[in-house]
Steps between C-alpha positions, in 0.01 A plus 500: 500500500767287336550410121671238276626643170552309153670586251427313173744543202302406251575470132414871374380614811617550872189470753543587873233366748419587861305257691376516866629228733180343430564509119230825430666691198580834610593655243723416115704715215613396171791619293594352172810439290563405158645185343729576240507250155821638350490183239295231382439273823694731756312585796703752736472721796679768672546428797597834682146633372344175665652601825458825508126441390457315765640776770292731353200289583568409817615818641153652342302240679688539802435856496148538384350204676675363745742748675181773581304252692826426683438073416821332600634266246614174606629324207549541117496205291599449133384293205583565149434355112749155423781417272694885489848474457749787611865511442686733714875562540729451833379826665115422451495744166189358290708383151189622260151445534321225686378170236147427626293195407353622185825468351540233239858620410601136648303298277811300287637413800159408706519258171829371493454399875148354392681224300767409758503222748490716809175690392263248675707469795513901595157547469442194701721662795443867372099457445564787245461460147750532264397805350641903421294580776743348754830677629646169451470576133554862471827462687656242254376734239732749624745295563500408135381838349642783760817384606618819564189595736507107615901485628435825682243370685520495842149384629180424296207630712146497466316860483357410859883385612613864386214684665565321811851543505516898449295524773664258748809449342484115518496279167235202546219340281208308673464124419148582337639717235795317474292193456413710145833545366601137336782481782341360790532195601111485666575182689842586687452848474815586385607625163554211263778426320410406171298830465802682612761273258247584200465916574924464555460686847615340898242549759701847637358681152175468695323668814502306795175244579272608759134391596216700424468658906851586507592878544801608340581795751356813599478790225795705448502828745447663147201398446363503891516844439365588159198242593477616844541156604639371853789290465261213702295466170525107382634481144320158364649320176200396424422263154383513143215671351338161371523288855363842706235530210365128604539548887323874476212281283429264805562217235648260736382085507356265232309571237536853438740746261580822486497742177694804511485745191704854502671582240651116497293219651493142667320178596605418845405176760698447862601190625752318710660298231646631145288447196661265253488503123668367246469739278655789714223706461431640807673692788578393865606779716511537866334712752601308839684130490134370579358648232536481091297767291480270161370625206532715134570839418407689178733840350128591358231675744399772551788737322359339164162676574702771642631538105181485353383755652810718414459394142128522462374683790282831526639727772262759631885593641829479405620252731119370643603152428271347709148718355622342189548153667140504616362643181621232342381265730154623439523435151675153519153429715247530260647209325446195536724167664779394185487840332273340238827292393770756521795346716800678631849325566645755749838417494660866433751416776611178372351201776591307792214257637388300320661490187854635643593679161748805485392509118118553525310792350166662527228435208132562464390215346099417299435804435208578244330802329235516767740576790585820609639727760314329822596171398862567479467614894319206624761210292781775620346413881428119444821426352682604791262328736490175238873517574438478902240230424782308312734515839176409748400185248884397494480490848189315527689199387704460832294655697115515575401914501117521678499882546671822400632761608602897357744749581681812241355740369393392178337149641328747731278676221182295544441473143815268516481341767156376356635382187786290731235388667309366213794335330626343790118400594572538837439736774680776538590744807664785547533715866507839465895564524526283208657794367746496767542133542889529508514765735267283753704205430763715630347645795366147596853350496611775712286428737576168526862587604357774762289244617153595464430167289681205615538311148465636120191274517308683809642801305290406125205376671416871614478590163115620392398424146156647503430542107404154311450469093269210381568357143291547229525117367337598133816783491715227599375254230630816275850534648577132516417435146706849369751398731609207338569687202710741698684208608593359218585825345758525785651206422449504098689820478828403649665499206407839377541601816891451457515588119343930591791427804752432279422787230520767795827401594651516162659861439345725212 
């Protein structure tokens, strides 16, 4: 038998995948890292412990599951989270941690750009928005805040472009996650030269632009041997997390979207041309030249329940997260649709889609002497689904959405994906790797460059989505009419927003 591996480098988590050539699952490990918030709005990683994390899982997988029942892997393919930002020095020495897109560090400068001229015409060619998510940003940051670390700069990599290059030795980025960075053109497919004039850096600070089948060498002899790997094994660059998410959801052709919800979470449709809007608020990334993945993206998903349940859990163990997770679950379900008026704005990571606002904070907000400990789980749930409601109804006004469909872990639970279901008032589906959507994704557009599937499209139409959720249209009556005041809460507290901003950054 022969395999495909992925190799998904997700935000807090690295998640390897073995799939059959006929795309069974054959076996998966998880190992996790932290993210590190040193300051107010920094978001960094190490990434030495990413790498090595990842080794670790592999060569466990390998070992355990693959290697005993002597299964010849054929290919390894990579996808990873957006927007990271890595500085390293002329001999390939990481210069600090890794910036990753939960980092609003860059928000004075994602504002001075805002106001300029050339704002509307790099997202135009860029199809990024102008944002601290995007590398664009965090490098002029540095350039203006960390001069030192900024001058000594010899590349600026994404965590996947460092991964790949220890283990091939070859620098190189993949027009899909490139297509996230703010420094893409999209349309030439080339880096663009405003982007670059504004972060102060020439296209040779950058890895070199490759496609999304392109293999960047075989793995070092190193590694062959620590893996026990053949040298023949096809290294695959592979693409982002949020393009392989959509492919590995079968999402592909009119009228349908895609909601991913880990720890961060998304809206996504496909289509052949780029989704304009005026008001820059969505993205438009690549996964092949024929194909845009449009959409919004949220910093708030499933890591806000993730702290709840830290803060307010019960563990029957010390680190049982997920026996708390469901206990609270089963208490958020004996309540019923709107939390009897409690809402929840979960902005704890400041917000991207729709709102775009580096300044936003988290607030419970109605809440009345008859509420109590249930209610606060359900608005904590709601609000962060009211928040993916907010992207899907944004996108509703350029595009016509008829179903849905559900991949991550937390859209997964089916208490959730219920609720989505009845706010959206629209079917829902999910397959039953919807918890492994990237990882498929992955495996599918490997085996479009073995061969097996002649086009991406032959490729998405042999995904199964077996599972449907009807909405409840009274519960949606509910949402609709709550959401509106969650809405204009959103919007209303912009100016607070940035006054509680301010007051952190002021020293004591």
């Amino acid at each position: 038998m022969e395999c495909v591996i992925t190799i998904e480098l997700g935000t807090n988590a690295v998640r390897v995948f073995a799939f059959s050539l006929s795309g069974e699952l054959l076996a998966s490990m998880k190992g996790s890292y932290p993210t590190f918030h040193i300051q107010p709005d920094y978001s960094e990683q190490d990434p030495e412990q990413i790498f090595i994390t990842m080794l670790y899982v592999l060569k466990n997988l390998l070992n355990e599951k693959i290697h005993p029942q002597k299964i010849k892997v054929r290919c390894i393919c990579f996808s990873a989270s957006m927007h990271s930002v890595l500085a390293i020095d002329e001999n390939g020495v990481p210069l600090g941690n890794a910036i990753t897109w939960s980092d609003n560090r860059g928000k004075k400068v994602a504002a001075a750009l805002n106001a300029l001229p050339a704002c509307k015409k790099i997202y135009t060619a860029t199809g990024t928005p102008i944002h601290p998510m995007s590398p664009l940003i965090k490098i002029a940051w540095m350039n203006e805040n960390d001069k030192e670390r900024f001058k000594r700069s010899s590349k600026f990599l994404s965590i996947k472009s460092y991964i790949v290059q220890q283990l091939t030795g070859k620098y190189c980025i993949d027009y899909s996650l490139a297509s996230a960075t703010g420094l893409l053109n999209i349309h030439t497919l080339n880096w663009e030269p405003d982007a670059l004039a504004f972060a102060g850096i020439k296209a040779d600070k950058l890895p070199e632009l490759v496609p999304v089948f392109h293999s960047p060498g075989r793995l070092l002899k190193a590694y062959q041997t620590s893996l026990g790997l053949p040298a023949g094994v096809k290294i695959l660059i592979g693409s982002s997390d949020g393009c392989l998410a959509t492919l590995g959801a079968g999402v592909w052709g009119e009228g349908k979207a895609t909601i991913t919800i880990e720890d961060s979470g998304a809206v996504r449709i496909v289509g052949k041309k780029v989704l304009q809007d005026e008001k820059q608020r969505f993205f438009n990334y690549l996964l092949t030249k024929s194909y845009y993945v449009s959409g919004g993206p949220t910093n708030n998903g499933g890591v806000i329940f993730d702290w709840f349940t830290r803060q307010f859990g019960e563990f029957k163990n010390p680190f049982d997260i997920e026996y708390s997770m469901d206990t609270l679950m089963s208490e958020a379900a004996k309540v019923d649709a709107g939390s009897e008026g409690l809402l929840f704005l979960p902005y704890l990571l400041a917000e991207r889609a729709p709102i775009w606002n580096p300044n936003a904070r988290g607030c419970y907000f109605g809440l009345n002497i008859n509420h109590g400990r249930q209610h606060f789980i359900r608005a904590t749930i709601e609000g962060i689904l009211y928040e993916i409601y907010s992207i899907g109804k944004t996108l509703q006004e350029h595009r016509s959405i008829k179903s849905l469909s559900i991949n991550g872990s937390f859209a997964s639970i089916p208490f959730c994906a219920q609720i989505i279901a009845d706010m959206f008032n629209k079917p829902l589906y999910a397959s039953k790797q919807s918890n492994n959507s990237i990882g498929l994704g992955a495996f599918l557009l490997s085996a479009v460059e073995m061969g097996i599937y002649k086009t991406i499209d032959e490729a998405a139409q042999t995904v199964v989505v077996p599972d449907r959720y009807k909405p409840n249209k009274q519960n949606h009556k509910i949402y609709n009419s709550y959401f509106r005041i969650f809405e204009s809460l959103s919007v209303k507290l912009f100016d607070e927003f940035e006054s509680i901003s301010n007051l952190q950054q002021q020293p004591c």
